[in-house]
N, C-alpha and C positions, 0 to 999 in steps of 0.2 A: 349547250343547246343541242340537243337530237334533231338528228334529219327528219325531215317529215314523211314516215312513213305510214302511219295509222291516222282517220282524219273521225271524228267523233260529230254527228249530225243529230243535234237536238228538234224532230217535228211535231210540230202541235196543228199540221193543217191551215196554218195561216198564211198570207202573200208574203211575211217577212220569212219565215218559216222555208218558204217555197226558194224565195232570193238564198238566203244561206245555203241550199240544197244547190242549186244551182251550181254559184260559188268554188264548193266546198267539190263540186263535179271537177271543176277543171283544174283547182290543185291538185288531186287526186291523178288527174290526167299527167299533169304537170311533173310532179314527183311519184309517179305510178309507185301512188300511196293506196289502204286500203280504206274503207269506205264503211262506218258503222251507221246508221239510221236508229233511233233511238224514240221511239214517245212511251212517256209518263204518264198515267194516268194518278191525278192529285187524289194522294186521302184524306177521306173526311169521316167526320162520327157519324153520318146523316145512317149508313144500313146500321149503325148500332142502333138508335133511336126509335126503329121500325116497331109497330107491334106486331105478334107472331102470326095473323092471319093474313100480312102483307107482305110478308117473307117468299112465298114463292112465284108473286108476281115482281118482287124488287129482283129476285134469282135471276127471271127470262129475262128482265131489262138492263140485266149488268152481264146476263152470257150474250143478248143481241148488240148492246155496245161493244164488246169486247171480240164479237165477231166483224163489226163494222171496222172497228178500228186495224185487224188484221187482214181488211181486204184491203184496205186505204195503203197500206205499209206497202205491201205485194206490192198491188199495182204502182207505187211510186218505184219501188225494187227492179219490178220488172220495166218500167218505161225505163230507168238507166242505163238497163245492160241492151238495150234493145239499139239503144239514141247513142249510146256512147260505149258501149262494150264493155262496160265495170259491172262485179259483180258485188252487190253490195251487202252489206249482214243486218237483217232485223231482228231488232230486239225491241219489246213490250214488257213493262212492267209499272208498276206502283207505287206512290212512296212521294215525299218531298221533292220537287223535281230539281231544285239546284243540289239535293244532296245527291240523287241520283245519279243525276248526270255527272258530279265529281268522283261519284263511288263506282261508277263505271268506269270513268276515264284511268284509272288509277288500278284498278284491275285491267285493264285489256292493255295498258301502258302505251295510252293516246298519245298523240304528239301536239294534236291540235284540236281544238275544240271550234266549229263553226256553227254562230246562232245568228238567228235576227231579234232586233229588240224595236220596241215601238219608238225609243223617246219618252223621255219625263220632266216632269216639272214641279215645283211648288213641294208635297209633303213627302212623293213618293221619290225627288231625286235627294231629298237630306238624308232620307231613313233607306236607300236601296233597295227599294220596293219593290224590284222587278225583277225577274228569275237570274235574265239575262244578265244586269249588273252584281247579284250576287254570287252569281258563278264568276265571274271577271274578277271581282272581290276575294275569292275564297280560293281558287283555282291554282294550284302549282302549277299547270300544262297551258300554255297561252292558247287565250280564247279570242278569235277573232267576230266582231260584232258588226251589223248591219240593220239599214232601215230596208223598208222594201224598195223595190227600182232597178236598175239593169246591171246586170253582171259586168264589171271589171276586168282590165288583162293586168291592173297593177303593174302600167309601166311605169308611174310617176309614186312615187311614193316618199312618205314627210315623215324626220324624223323630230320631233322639237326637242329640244337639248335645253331643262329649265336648272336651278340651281340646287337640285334633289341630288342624290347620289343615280349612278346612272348602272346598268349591267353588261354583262358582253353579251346573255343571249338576248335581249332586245337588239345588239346590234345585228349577231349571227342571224337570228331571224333573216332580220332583213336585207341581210346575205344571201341566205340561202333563197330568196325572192326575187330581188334585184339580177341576180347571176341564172336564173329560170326563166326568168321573161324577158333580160334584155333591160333590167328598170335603170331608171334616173334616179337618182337620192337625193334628195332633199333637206340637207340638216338646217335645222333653226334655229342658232342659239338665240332664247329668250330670257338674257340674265334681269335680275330683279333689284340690280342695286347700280348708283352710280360710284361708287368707294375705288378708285385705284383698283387697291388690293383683291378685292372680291372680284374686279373687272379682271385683274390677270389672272387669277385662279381658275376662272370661268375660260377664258383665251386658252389657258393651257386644257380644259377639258376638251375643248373643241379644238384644238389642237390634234389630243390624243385619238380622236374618232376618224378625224379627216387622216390621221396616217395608216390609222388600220384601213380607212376605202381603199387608198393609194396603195398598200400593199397586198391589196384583195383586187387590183386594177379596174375599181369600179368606177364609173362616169357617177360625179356628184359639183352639187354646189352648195355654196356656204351661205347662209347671211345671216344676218341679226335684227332684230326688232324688239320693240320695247311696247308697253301700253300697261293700264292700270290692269287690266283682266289678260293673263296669258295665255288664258284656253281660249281667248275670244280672238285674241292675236294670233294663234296658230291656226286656227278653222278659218279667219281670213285669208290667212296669204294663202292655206289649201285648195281653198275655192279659187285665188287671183292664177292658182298657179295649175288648178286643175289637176290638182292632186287625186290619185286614185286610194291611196291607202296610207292609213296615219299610224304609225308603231310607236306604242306607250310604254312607258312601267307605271308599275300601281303599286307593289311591295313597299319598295324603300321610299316609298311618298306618301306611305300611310299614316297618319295624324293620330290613328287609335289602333295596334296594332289588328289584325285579323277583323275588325270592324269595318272602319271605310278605307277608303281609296282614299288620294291625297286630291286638294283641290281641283291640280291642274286636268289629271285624269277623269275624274270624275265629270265632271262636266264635258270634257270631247267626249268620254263614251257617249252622256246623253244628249247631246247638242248633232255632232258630225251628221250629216248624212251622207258622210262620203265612211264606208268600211275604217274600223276602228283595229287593231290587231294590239291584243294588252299581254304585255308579259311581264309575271311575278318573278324578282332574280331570285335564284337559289346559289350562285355564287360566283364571285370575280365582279369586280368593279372600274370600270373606265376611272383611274386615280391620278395624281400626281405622284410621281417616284422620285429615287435618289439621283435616276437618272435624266432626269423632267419630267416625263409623261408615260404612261405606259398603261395596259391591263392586265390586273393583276385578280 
């Protein structure tokens, strides 16, 4: 996992929109990272469709849009560097907005991606219906997700530890988070089976995380809980424990590869309204080794 030094800000003008800007300020501050600002504008067929004597009134209402929308950018540009002395980079453009924003990310070699997302339910949380989870979904650069509501210092922060395979930069993340603000960690193993076997296997995973804390000399606590729904078990004890930030994986818990997210994921992105932080491994895995426990 890369430091965080480049932070990527997806705005569309809305309060969740505004909360991620936010956010995404004082990481920035935090790890005097740089600061992109980013709005999409969705294509559609509708100026195909026009006929030719409504062409150059559709012209002035998509140059007056497009002028609207680069005073909006400024002035959020400018209130940053104003309030907080970051100088931050805009960029406008068009196109698919979750490809966008990955095909940005990946050219300007983001670290982090920060949005807000509304919440879903019913057809649109089966099928990822919303920009925000489909960037979460598709995303190699971990994306950190929010509902709207007050900015965070991410002292407390939850890791659930379910019976998926697990990565090291989910943990490093939260490394490099816990050790910037001074956090608390929170691990939560949520094993899924009563079986001996599967319970020590699970004991030695949690095992293996709580010694990388100890040898990162971070302040953490352990505990365990069980219940029929897991995601519904971790966003409880979040809320019990005032938790400010919850760090996921969504790769190696993918049920359909590059399609969905894996249960437990899915649902805390859309459920939490406490800040979500999702990260896809790209390599090393918290294992059992020859030597017990290790990452590898």
């Amino acid at each position: 996992m890369n430091k965080i030094k480049k932070i990527l800000v997806p705005v569309d003008f809305t309060e969740t929109s505004e909360t991620a800007t936010l956010h995404a300020i004082e990481l920035a501050k935090v790890f005097k990272a740089d600061i992109f600002l980013i709005h999409i504008v969705e294509d559609s067929g509708y100026y195909f469709s026009v006929i030719p004597e409504e062409e150059p009134l559709i012209s002035q209402t998509i140059q007056r849009l497009e002028t609207g929308v680069r005073e909006r950018m400024d002035r959020i540009k400018y209130t940053i560097l104003k309030t907080d002395g970051l100088v931050a980079e805009v960029v406008i453009t068009s196109g698919k907005v979750d490809a966008e924003i990955i095909e940005f990310a990946q050219l300007k070699e983001i670290n982090l991606i920060v949005m807000g997302t509304h919440g879903v339910t019913g057809y649109t949380e089966v099928f990822m219906g919303s920009n925000a989870q489909r960037v979460v979904t598709l995303s190699e650069v971990p994306v950190l997700t929010m509902q709207a509501g007050k900015t965070y210092p991410f002292k407390n922060l939850l890791i659930p530890i379910d019976n998926s395979l697990h990565s090291r930069e989910k943990v490093n993340i939260a490394v490099q988070i816990a050790k910037a603000w001074g956090s608390q960690i929170h691990l939560l193993g949520l094993p899924d089976s009563d079986e001996q076997i599967e319970l020590d296997k699970f004991n030695i995973k949690m095992e293996s995380v709580e010694k990388f804390f100890h040898a990162e000399n971070l302040p953490f606590k352990s505990s365990f809980e069980h219940g029929d729904n897991l995601a519904e078990v971790a966003l409880n004890y979040s809320n019990k424990n005032n938790c400010d930030l919850i760090v996921i994986n969504t790769g190696h818990e993918s049920e359909t590869t590059g399609i969905f997210m894996g249960a437990l994921a899915q649902q805390i992105v859309n459920h939490s309204k406490t800040p979500v932080l999702s990260v896809k491994p790209t390599e090393g895995i918290f294992s059992i080794t020859t030597s017990g426990y290790g990452i590898t």
